[in-house]
N, C-alpha and C positions, 0 to 999 in steps of 0.2 A: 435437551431443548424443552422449554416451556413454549407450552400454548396459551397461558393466560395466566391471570394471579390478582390478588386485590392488590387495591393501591398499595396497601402499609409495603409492600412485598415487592415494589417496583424498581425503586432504588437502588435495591440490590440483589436484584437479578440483571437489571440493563448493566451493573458494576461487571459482574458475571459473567452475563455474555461479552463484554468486551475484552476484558483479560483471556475469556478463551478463545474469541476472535483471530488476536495478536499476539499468542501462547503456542494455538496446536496447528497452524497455518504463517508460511511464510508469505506473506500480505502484500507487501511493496513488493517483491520479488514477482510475484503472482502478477499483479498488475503495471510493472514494469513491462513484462513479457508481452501481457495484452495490449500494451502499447504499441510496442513495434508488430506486435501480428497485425494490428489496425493499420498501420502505417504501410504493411506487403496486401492486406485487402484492398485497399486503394490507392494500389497500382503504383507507391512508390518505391524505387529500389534503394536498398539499406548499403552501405559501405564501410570499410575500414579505412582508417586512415594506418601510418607508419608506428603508433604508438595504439592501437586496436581501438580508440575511439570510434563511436558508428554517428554516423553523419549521412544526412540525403541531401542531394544536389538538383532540388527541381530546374533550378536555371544555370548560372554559371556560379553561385554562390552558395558555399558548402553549410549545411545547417545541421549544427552537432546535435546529437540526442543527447537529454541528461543521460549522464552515470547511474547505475542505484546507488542511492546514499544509506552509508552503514551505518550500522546501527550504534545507538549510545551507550548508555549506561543505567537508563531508567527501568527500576525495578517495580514492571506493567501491576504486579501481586498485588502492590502496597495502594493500588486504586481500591484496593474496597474497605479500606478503610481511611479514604479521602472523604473530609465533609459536603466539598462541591466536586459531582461529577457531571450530575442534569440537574436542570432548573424548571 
């Protein structure tokens, strides 16, 4: 982890830190989770449905949680040597 760097040096370190963001941590997974923990903090109860879908039911209307969406095919590496990453 970098604390600081000249401009020239910016680039591609924010390249850097991103790829190992999305590399040595599973991200969406992570915050998936912190969803529905948000969701048991304030006081709503989570449910399965017959095919394991989780859905909350504040009134008589069932409200599905997204799924986690799987992952693609994008090889995260080949950002740092993308010409547009920040602007």
């Amino acid at each position: 982890m970098y604390t600081g760097t000249h401009p020239n040096n910016l680039e591609f370190l924010v390249k850097k830190e991103f790829i190992l963001l999305y590399t040595n941590s599973n991200l969406l997974e992570l915050f998936h989770n912190r969803f529905i923990q948000s969701l048991k903090d304030n006081h709503f109860n989570i449910y399965k449905d017959n095919d394991n879908k989780l859905y909350i039911q504040p009134k008589k209307t069932k409200i599905y949680l997204p799924e986690l969406p799987k992952y693609g095919k994008l090889e995260i590496e080949k950002i740092i040597d993308s010409i547009y990453m920040i602007t």
